[in-house]
N, C-alpha and C positions, 0 to 999 in steps of 0.2 A: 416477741421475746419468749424465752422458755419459764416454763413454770417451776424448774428447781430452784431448788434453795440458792442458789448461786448462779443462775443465767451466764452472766459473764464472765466467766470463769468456765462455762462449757466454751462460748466461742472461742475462747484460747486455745480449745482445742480443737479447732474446724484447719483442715488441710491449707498448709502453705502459712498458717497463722504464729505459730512456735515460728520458723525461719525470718517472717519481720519482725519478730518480736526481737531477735537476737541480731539482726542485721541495723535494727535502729538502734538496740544499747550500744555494740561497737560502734557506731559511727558518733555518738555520744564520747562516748569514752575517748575515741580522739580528737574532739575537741579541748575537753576535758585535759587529757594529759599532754595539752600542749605546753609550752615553755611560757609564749608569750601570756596564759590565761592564769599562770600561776602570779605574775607582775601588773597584768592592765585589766584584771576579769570586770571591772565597772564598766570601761570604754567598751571592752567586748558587748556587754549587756544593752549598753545603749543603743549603738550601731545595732545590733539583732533586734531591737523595739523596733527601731527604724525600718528596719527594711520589714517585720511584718507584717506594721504597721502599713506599706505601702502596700504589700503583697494580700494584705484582707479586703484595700479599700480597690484595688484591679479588679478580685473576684466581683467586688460591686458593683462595677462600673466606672470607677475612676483610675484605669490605669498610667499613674503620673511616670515620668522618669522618676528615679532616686533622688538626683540634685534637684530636680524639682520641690518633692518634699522636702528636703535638709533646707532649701535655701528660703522656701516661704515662711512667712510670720502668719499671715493672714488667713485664713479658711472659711470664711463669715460670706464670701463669695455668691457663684452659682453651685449647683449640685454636686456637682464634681469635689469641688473645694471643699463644699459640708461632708461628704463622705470623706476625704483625706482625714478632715478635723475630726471626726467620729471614730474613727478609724487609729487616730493616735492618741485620741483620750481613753477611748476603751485598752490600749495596749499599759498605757499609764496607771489605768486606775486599775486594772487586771493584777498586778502584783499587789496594791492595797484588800484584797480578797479573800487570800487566800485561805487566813486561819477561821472565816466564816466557811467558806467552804461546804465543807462537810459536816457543820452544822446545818447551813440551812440551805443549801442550795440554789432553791427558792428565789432567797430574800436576796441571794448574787444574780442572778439572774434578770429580775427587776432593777435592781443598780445598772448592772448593767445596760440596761434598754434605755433606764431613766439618762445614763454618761449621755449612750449615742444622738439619742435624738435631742438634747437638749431641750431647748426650748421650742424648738419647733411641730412638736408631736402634743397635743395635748392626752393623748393616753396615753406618754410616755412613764415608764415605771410598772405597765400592768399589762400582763394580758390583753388578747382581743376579745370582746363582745359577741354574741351570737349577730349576726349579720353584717360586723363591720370587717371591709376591704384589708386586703394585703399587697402593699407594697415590695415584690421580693422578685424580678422582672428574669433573675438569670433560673431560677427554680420553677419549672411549668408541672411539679407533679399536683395531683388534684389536693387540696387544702381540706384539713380535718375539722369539723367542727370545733366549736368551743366548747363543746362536752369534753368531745375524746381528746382535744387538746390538756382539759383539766385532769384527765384521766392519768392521761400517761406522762406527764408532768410531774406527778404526785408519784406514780411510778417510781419514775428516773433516781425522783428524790430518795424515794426508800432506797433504793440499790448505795446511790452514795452516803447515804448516812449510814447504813448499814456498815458499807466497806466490804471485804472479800479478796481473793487471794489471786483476781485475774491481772493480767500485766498493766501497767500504765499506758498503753499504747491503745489497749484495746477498751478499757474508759473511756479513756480522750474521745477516742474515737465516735463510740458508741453516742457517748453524750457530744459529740458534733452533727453524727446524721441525725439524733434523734429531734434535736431543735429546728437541726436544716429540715426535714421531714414535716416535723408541727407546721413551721413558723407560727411559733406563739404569737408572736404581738405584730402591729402593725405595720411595722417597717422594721429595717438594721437588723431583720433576722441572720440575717446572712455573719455580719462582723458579730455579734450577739454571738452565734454558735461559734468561731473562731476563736472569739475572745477567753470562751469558757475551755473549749480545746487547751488551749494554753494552761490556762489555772490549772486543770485534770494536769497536764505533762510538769509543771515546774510544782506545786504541792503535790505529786508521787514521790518525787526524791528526783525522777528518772534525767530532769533536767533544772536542779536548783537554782542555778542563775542565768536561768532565762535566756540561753544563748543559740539554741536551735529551733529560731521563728518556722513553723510547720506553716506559717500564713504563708513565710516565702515559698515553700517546698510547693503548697498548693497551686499559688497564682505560676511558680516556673514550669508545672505540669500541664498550666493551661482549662479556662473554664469549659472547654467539650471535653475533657478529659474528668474535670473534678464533677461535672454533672453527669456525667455518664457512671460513676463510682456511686454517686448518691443516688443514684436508679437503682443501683443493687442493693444498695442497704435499705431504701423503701420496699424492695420485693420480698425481703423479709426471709429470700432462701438463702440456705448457709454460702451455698456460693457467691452470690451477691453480698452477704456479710462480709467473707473472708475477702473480697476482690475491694472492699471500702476501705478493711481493717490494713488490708495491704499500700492500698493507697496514699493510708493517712500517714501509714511509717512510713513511705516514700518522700510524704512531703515534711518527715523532721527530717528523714536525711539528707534533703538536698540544704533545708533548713541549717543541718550542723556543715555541712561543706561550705554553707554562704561564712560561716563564723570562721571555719579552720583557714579559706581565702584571705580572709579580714585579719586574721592571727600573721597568717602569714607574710600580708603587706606590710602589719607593722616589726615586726621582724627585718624586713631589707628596708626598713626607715620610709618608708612610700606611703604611709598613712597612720 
């Protein structure tokens, strides 16, 4: 990252980056000024958990159908099912976060890991250890120590508690590759960074009731597609930057199309 006072807030300025930046607020916006979101914007929100929710736990590995998730109770299963469950309790508890936030980063983040892995992780809630294994099977780039994990962790954090004048897209962003890049902790890196994704986009303003799931926008783009974007934001060149930053608004706007569809069905009475 750069050493100005404001880092993110230059990459806003790296080529093609202003164009999604403005291409994911209109597509925002017309969700937004839909008819149906001024009368049902709860049901909207739910349905958009839903389907992030599926679309965080695909990038995992458990790509279910839709009805599949809606229609189970159960997730206590095989692997698949514990990531579905991970998967919709992190989207759950991701709006209870928010006003921590930018207080402490940190301490959401640990929540966070603690939701996913439940009980199953006994170093759920913390960091990884120097010598302990990563669990994160769709991500082959080489794993940072637990130094430079602590390092740039504490980074991140300065940037978001700080704050600063760069879009909400390109936080989200930022603080999506940069966890997918660490994977701090032992497992659920992957929904971990999605999940935080989310908080950055709906505490900016840019998307308050949580209606353009980016989990979807990513799993509809396809996991050679989203690891091939996080290759570029691990190389740390601006093009590689701007080609993730581009990414990531591709996948709220397919995100806000999944909601304006769902607006739209219930408009002709079909859902």
């Amino acid at each position: 990252m750069s050493t100005t006072a404001d880092p993110l807030a230059a990459l806003g300025a790296l080529p093609g980056v202003a164009d999604s930046v403005d291409s994911v607020r209109k597509a925002v916006d017309r969700v937004y000024g839909h008819r149906i979101m001024r009368r049902r914007s709860n049901e909207i929100t739910s349905e958009a958990a839903l389907r992030g929710a599926r679309g965080s736990a695909a990038l995992s590995g458990a790509d279910w159908a839709l009805e599949e998730v809606r229609r189970r109770s159960d997730f206590s299963g095989d692997g698949e099912a514990r990531t579905i469950g991970s998967a919709l309790r992190l989207t759950a508890e991701a709006g209870q976060l928010l006003s921590i936030w930018r207080q402490s980063p940190l301490r959401v983040l640990a929540r966070l890991h603690l939701v996913a892995a439940a009980e199953n992780d006994e170093a759920a809630g913390r960091p990884r250890l120097a010598g302990e294994p990563v669990d994160e099977p769709l991500v082959e780039l080489d794993v940072p120590d637990s130094d430079e994990v602590a390092g740039r962790l504490e980074g991140l954090s300065r940037l978001i508690i700080a704050g600063g004048s760069a879009p909400a897209l390109v936080t989200a962003a930022v603080v999506h590759g940069e966890l997918l890049s660490l994977r701090p902790f032992g497992s659920h890196n992957g929904l971990v960074a999605r999940a935080a994704e989310r908080i950055v986009l709906v505490g900016s303003g840019l998307d308050p009731k949580s209606v353009c799931p980016a989990e979807a926008g990513h799993a509809e783009q396809g996991r050679a597609a989203y690891v091939g974007a996080l290759d570029g934001y691990a190389s740390g060149t601006p093009e590689g930057m701007a080609a993730w930053i581009a990414h990531c608004g591709r996948a709220v706007e397919l995100g806000a199309r999944e909601s304006t569809a769902v607006c739209e069905a219930m408009q002709r009475g079909a859902a």
